[in-house]
C-alpha positions as CSV (number, residue, x, y, z in Angstrom):
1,X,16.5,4.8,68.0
2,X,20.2,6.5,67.2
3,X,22.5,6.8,70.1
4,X,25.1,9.6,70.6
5,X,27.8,10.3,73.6
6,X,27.8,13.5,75.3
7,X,31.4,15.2,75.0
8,X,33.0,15.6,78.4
9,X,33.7,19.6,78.0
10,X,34.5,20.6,81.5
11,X,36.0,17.0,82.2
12,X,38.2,16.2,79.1
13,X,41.3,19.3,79.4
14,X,43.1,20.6,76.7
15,X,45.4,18.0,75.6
16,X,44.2,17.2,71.7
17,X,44.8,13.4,72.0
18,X,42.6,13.1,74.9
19,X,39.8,15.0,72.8
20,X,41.0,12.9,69.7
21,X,40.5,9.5,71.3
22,X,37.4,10.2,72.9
23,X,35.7,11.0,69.7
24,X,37.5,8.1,67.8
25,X,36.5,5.9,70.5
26,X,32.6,7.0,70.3
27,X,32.6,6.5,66.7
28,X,33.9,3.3,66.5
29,X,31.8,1.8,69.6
30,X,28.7,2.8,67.1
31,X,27.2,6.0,68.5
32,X,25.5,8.1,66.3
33,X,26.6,11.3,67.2
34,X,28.8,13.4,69.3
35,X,26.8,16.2,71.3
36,X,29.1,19.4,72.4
37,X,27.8,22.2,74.9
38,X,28.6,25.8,74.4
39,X,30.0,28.5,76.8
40,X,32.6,31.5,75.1
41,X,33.5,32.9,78.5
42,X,33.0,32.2,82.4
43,X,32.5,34.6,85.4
44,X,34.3,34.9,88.2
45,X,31.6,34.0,91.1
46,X,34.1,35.9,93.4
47,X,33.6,39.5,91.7
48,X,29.7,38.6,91.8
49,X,27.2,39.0,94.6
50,X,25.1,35.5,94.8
51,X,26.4,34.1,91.9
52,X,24.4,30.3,91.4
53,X,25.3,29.4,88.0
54,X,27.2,26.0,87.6
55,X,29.9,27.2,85.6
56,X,32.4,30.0,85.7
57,X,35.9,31.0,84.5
58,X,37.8,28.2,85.8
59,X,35.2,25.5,83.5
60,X,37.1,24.5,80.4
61,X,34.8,24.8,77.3
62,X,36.2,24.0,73.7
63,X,34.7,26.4,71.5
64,X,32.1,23.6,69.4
65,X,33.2,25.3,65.3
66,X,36.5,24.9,66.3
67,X,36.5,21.4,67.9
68,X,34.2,20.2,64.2
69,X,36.5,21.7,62.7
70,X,39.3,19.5,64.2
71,X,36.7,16.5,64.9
72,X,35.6,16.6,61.0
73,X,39.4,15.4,60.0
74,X,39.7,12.7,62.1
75,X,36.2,11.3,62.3
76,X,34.7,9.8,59.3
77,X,30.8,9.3,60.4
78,X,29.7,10.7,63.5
79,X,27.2,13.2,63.2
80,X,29.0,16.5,65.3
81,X,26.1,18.0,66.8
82,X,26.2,21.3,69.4
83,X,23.7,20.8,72.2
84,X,23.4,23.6,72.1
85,X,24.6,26.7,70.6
86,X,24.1,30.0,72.4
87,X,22.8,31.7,68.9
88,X,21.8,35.0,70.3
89,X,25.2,36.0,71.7
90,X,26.5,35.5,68.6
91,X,27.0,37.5,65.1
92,X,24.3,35.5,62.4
93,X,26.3,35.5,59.1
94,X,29.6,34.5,60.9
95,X,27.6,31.4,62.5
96,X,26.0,30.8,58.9
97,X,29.0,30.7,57.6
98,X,31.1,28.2,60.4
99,X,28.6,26.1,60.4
100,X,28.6,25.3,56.7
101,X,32.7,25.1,57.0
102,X,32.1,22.7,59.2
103,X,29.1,20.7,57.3
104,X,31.5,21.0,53.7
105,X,34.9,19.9,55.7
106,X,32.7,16.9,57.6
107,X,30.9,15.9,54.8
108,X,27.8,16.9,55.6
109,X,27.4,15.8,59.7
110,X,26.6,18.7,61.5
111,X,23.6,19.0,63.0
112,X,22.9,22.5,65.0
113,X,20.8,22.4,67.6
114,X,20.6,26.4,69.4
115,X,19.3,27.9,72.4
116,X,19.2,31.4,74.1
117,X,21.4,31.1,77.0
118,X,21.3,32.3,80.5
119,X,25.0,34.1,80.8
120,X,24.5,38.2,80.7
121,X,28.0,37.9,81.1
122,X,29.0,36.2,77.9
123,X,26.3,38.8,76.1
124,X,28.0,41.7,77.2
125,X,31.1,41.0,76.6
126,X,30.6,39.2,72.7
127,X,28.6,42.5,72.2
128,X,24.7,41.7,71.9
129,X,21.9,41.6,73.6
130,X,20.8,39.9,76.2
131,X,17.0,41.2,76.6
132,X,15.8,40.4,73.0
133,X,18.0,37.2,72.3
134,X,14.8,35.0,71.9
135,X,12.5,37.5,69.8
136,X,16.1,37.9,67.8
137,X,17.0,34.6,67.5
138,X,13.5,33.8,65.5
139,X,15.2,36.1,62.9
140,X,18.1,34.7,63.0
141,X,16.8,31.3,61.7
142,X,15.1,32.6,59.0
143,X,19.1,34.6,58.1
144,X,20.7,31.3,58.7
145,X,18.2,29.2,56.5
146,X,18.6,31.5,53.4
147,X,22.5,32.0,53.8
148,X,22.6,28.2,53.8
149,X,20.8,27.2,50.5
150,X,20.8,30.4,48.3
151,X,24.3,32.3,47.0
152,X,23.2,35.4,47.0
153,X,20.9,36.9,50.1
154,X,18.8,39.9,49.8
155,X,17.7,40.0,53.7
156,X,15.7,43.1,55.5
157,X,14.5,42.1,59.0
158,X,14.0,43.5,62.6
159,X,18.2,43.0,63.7
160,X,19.6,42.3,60.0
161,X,20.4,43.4,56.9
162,X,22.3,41.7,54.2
163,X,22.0,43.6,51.1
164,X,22.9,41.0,48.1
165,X,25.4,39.3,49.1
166,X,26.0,35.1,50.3
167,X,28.7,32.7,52.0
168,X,30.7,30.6,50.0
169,X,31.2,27.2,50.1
170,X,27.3,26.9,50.7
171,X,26.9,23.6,53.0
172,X,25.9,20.3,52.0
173,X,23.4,19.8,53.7
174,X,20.9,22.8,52.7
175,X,19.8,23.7,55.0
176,X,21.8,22.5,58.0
177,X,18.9,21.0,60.6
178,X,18.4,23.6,63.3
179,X,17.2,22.1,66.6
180,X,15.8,23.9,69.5
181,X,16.8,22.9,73.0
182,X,14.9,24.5,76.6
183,X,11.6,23.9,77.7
184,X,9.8,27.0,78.5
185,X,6.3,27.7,76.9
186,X,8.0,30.4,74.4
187,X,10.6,27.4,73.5
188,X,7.4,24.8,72.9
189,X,6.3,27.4,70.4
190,X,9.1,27.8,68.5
191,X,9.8,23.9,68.0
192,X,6.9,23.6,66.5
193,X,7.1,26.5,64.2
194,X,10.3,26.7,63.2
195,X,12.2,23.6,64.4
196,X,13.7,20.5,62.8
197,X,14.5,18.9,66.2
198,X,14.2,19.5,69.8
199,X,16.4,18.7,72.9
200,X,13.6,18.5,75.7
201,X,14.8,19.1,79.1
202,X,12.1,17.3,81.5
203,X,11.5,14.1,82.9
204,X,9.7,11.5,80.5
205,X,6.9,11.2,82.7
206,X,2.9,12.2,81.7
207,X,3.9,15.7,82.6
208,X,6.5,15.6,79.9
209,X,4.3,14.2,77.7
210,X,2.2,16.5,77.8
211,X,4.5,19.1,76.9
212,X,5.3,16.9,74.0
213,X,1.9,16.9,72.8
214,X,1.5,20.9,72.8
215,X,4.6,20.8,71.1
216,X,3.3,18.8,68.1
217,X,0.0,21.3,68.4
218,X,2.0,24.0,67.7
219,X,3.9,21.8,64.7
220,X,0.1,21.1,63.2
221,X,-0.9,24.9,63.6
222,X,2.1,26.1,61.9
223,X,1.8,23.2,59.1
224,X,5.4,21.1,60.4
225,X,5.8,17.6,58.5
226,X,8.1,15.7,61.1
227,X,10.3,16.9,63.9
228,X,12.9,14.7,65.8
229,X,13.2,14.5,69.0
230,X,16.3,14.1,71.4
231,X,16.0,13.0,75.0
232,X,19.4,14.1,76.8
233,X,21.0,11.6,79.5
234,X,23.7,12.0,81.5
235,X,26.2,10.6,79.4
236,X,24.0,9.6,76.0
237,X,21.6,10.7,73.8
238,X,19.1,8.5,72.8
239,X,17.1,10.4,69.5
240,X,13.8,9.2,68.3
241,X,11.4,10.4,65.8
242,X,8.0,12.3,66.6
243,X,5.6,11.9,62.9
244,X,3.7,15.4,62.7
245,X,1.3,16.7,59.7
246,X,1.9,19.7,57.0
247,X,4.6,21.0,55.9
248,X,7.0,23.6,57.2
């Protein structure tokens, strides 16, 4: 079992020591990782008829490249980890290519794990959209993956096109382990297809277990070798390893 804190984004403020000694302090108690959430921009619930989401403009979010970025240089082995990434409103190459900054100035410790989102708000305003973000964000693994462990890309797809061309540094890790976070049946599917991880979000009861188990079905189908698996707590992470067969 490896252990990792949650970073307190909406808690912590802006002062850079405070963010400093909390992740200094979580490596050297022994946790295994740090997890960061993701939001770019907040709404203003008062300009928005019914608005229910738990977070708007006044919820502080540090942006999670930026923060490794400034994590990787005064950390020295706690695995950063973004839990998770809102892919789809966001530009493929340009996260290919902060995310192996990040991997090349840490060493080799980021671990991305990605989701769709639920804020039309952010989509509109970074640009993308919001109604094909999960049938995009298939593609967008497959960019990411190639842009992360060959120098030069020749890439025709659906939403892409990179016509012979690559990032530079490449990361160390190659490729940089993609996990999938959500729960809905669409989700299950792509874990077990594409995913190195998963961030489950369900009680670990027999329903949950269940859902784990059609996970792994889709892993055998799709010919998967091993896939980890991270339960979220409140304030930890406890991560485990699921065995599956095949190879991905």
């Amino acid at each position: 079992m490896r252990l990792g804190a949650v970073f307190p984004q909406t808690e912590i403020g802006a002062d850079p020591a405070a963010v400093r000694d909390f992740a200094q302090a979580a490596e050297s108690l022994g946790y295994d990782h740090l997890l960061v959430f993701d939001h770019v921009l907040g709404a203003d619930p008062s300009k928005r008829e019914n608005w229910s989401r738990p977070y708007q403009h006044t919820s502080l979010f540090h942006e999670p490249f930026v923060l490794f970025g400034y994590l990787a240089g005064i950390t020295r082995s706690i695995e950063l980890t973004t839990g998770v990434l809102i892919l789809g409103q966001r530009q493929t190459a340009l996260v290919a290519k902060q995310a192996a900054e990040v991997d090349v100035l840490s060493g080799g410790r980021l671990r991305l794990g990605i989701g769709i989102g639920w804020n039309e708000v952010e989509y509109e305003a970074l640009g993308e959209n919001f109604n094909n973000r999960g049938r995009r964000s298939v593609e967008q693994i497959e960019l990411l993956r190639a842009l992360w462990t060959q120098e030069v890309v020749d890439f025709s797809g659906r939403y892409h096109r990179v016509t012979y061309a690559g990032i530079n540094p490449l990361p160390v890790q190659r490729p940089i382990p993609i996990w999938f976070g959500g729960g809905a049946e669409r989700v299950v599917r792509r874990v077990g297809r594409m995913g190195d991880g998963w961030f489950p979000q369900f009680r670990p009861d027999s329903a949950g277990q269940a859902r784990i188990e059609q996970m792994r079905e889709y892993a055998r189908e799709a010919g998967e070798t091993q896939i980890q698996l991270g339960l979220k707590a409140e304030s930890v992470s406890p991560t485990g390893t699921v065995q599956k067969s095949g190879t991905n």
